[in-house]
C-alpha positions in Angstrom: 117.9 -5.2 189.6 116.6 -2.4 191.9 118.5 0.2 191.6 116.6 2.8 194.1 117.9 4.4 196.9 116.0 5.1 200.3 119.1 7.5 200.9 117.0 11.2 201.5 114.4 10.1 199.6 116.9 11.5 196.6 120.3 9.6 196.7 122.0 8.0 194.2 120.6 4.6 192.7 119.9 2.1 194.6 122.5 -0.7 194.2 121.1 -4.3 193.3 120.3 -4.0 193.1 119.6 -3.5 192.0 119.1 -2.9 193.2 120.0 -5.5 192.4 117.5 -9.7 190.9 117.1 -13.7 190.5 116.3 -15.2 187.1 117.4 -18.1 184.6 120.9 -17.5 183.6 121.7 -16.4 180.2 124.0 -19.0 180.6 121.4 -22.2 181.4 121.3 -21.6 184.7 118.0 -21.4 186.8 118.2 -18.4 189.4 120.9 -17.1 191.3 120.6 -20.5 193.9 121.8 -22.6 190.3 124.2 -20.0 189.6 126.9 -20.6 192.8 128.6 -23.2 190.8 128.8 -21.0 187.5 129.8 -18.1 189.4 132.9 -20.1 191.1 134.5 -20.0 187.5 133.3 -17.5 185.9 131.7 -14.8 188.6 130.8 -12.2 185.9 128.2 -14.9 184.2 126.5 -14.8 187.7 125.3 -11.1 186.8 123.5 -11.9 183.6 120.4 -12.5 186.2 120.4 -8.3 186.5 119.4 -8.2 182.0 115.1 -8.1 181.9 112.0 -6.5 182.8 111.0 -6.5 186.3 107.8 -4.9 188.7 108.9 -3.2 191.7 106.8 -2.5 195.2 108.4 -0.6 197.7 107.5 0.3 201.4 109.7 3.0 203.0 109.9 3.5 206.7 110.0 7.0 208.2 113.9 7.5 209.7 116.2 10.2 210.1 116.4 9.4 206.2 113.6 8.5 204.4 110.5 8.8 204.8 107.4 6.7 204.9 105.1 5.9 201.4 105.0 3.0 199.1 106.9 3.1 195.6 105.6 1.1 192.8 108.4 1.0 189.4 109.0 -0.8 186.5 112.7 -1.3 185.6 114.3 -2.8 182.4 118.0 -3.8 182.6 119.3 -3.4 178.8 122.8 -5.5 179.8 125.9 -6.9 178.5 129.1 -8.2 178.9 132.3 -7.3 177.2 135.5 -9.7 178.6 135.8 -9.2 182.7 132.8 -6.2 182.5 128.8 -6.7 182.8 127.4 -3.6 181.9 122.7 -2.3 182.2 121.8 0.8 181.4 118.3 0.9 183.9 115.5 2.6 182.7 113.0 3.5 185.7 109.3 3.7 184.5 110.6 4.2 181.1 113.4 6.2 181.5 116.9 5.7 181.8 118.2 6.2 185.6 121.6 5.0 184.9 124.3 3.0 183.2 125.9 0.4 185.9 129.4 -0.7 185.3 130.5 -4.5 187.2 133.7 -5.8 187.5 134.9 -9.0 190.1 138.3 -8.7 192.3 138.7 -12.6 192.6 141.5 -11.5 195.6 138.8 -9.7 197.5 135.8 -11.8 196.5 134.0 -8.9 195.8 132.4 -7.3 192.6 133.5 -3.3 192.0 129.9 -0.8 190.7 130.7 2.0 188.9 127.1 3.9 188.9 126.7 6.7 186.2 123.6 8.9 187.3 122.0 10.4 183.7 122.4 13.9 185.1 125.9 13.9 184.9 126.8 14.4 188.5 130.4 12.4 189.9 130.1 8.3 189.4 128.9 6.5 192.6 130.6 3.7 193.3 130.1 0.9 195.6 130.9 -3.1 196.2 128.9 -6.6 195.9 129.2 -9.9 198.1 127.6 -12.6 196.5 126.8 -15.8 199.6 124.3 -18.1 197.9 121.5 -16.3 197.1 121.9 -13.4 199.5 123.4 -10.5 197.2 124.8 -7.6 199.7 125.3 -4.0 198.9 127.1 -2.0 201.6 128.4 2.2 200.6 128.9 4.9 203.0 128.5 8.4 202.8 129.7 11.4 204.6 126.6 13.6 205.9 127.0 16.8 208.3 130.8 15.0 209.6 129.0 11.9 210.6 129.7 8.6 208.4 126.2 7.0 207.6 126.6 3.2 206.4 124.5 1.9 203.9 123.2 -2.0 203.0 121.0 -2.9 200.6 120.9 -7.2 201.0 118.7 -9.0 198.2 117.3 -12.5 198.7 116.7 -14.6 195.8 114.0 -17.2 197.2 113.2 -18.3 193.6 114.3 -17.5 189.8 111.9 -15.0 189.1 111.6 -12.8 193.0 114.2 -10.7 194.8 113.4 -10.0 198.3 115.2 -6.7 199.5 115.9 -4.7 202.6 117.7 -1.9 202.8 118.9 -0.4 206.2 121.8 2.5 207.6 123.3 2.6 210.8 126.0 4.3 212.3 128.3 1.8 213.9 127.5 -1.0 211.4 126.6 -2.7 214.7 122.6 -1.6 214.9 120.9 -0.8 211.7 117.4 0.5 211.1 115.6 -0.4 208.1 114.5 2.4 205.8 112.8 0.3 203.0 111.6 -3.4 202.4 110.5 -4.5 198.9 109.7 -7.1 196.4 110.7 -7.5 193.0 109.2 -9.5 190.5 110.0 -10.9 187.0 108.6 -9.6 184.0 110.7 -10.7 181.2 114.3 -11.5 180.9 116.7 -10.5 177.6 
């Protein structure tokens, strides 16, 4: 579950990332490609792939955004689920970044993020589309009166590797990519 953010080099969390990860299900099932058919009847399983220890590598392009330098982390997802809510609190290199709230809207196909930084600043939120094993995070944000759009899209190729790119624009037609990275399994929970 990355949960970085290419946004300024300072932004909020990055979404899953988090974001936001591919893994066995806490369920039985064996990455986010086996999890489709779980997901169809109960899409809030499908997030128990986020809950684990995982290695990060980053590489950051320079942009009107970000600029360029590789990032190495380590993040542990600490997660649950209570009813229709999956819940990780993130810790970054040891320390908690943030406590990331999910929730599915089954008439939008969509899952609702409710990200709360640790310093106490306003909740960020944002939305999930799950399509196979391609997990896509879009936001926008307002910056100088010009609308920036935001997607992080993770790939799961296997159980244990998420694949991410993350990219603004400001048409949503042509995007430049501001970050590419890899995450790997550690350990799950």
């Amino acid at each position: 579950m990355a949960l970085h953010s290419s946004r300024n080099d300072r932004g909020p969390v990055r979404w899953i990332a988090a974001a936001l990860a591919a893994c066995v299900l806490a369920a039985g099932g064996s990455g986010a490609g086996a999890a489709a058919g779980a997901a169809n009847a109960d899409p809030i399983a499908k997030l128990a792939v986020y809950a684990g220890s995982w290695n990060s590598r980053i590489v950051h392009y320079q942009t009107a955004y970000t600029k360029p330098r590789v990032e190495t982390a380590a993040a542990r997802n600490d997660c649950w689920r209570s009813d229709v809510y999956y819940a990780c609190d993130q810790f970054i290199n040891g320390r908690s970044a943030a406590f990331v709230v999910y929730t599915y809207s089954a008439g939008e196909q969509v899952y609702h993020i409710q990200v709360i930084p640790k310093n106490g600043v306003a909740v960020a939120t944002g939305t999930l589309a799950i399509t196979g094993n391609t997990w896509t995070f879009p936001w926008q944000y307002q910056e100088k009166g010009k609308t920036i759009f935001v997607k992080i899209v993770n790939v799961f190729p296997d159980a244990n590797t998420i694949e991410f790119h993350e990219a603004f624009s400001y048409d949503r037609k042509h995007w430049t990519p501001t970050a590419d990275g890899v995450e790997r399994r550690v350990t799950s929970h």
